[in-house]
C-alpha positions in Angstrom: 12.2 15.4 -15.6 9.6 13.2 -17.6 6.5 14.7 -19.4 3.4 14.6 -16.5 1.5 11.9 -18.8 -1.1 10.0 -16.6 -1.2 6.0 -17.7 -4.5 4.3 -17.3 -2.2 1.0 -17.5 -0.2 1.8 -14.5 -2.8 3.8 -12.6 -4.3 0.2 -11.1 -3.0 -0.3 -7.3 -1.5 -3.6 -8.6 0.3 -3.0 -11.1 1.7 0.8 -10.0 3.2 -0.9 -6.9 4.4 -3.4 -9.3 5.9 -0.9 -11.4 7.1 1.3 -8.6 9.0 -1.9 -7.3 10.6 -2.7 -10.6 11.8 0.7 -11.1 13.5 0.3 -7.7 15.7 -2.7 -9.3 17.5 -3.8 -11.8 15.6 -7.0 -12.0 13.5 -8.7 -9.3 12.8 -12.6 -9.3 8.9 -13.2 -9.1 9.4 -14.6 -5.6 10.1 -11.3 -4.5 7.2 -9.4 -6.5 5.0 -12.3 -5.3 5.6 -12.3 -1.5 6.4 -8.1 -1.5 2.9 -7.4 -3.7 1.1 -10.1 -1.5 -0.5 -11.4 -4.7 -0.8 -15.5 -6.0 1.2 -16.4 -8.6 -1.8 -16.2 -11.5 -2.5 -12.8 -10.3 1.6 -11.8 -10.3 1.7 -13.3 -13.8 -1.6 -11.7 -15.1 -0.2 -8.2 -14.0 3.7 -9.1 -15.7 1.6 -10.2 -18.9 -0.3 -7.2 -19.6 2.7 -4.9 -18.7 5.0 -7.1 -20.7 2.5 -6.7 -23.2 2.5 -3.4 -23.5 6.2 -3.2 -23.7 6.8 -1.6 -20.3 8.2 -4.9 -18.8 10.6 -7.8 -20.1 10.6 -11.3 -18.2 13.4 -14.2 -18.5 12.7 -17.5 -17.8 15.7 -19.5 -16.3 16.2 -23.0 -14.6 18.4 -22.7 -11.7 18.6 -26.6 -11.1 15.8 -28.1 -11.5 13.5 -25.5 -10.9 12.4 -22.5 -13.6 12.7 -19.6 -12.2 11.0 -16.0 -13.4 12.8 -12.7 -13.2 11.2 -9.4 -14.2 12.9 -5.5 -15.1 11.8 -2.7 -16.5 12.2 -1.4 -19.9 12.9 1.8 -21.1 9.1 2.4 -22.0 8.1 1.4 -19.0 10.6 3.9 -16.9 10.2 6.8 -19.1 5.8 5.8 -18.6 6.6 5.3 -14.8 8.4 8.6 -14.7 5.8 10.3 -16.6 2.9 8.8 -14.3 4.6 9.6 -11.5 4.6 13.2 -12.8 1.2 13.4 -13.4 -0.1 12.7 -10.4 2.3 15.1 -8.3 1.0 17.6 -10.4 -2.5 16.8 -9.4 -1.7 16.4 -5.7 0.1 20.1 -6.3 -3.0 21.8 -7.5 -5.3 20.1 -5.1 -3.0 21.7 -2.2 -4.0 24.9 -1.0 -1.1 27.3 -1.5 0.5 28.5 2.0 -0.8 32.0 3.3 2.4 33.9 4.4 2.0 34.7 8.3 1.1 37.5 9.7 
């Protein structure tokens, strides 16, 4: 289990279901972010440049024929960040449930 660390990079809508998409895969081609995010292209690659930035992604460009195409994974930082985000918030959702009252 990961430290519960909450990341303010990953915390964004966008970008946590693109993490939480890339930790489901070994790599996924930016077709597949693109048309599973619902997102344009500049705001796909907007969201894979600041989290390639920050080290938690790595992107490959390759032409397959005649066309370049973009494939994006996960890197270790970014799983063990993922993981620990992840933990975080079930740990607020877990205080923020009342406990169950045994029945009577």
């Amino acid at each position: 289990m990961s430290e519960a660390r909450f990341d303010e990079l990953i915390h964004p809508s966008t970008r946590l279901s693109l993490v939480a998409t890339l930790a489901a895969a070994d790599w996924a081609e930016f077709a597949f972010l693109k048309e599973r995010l619902n997102l344009s292209d500049s705001a796909l690659s907007k969201q894979l440049a600041t989290l390639e930035e920050a080290g938690y992604v790595a992107t490959e460009r390759r032409l397959d024929g005649s066309r370049r195409k973009v494939r994006a994974r996960l890197t270790p930082t970014g799983r063990t960040a993922f993981d620990g985000h992840i933990a975080a918030l079930q740990e607020i959702v877990a205080a923020a449930t009342p406990a169950q009252q045994p029945e009577r």
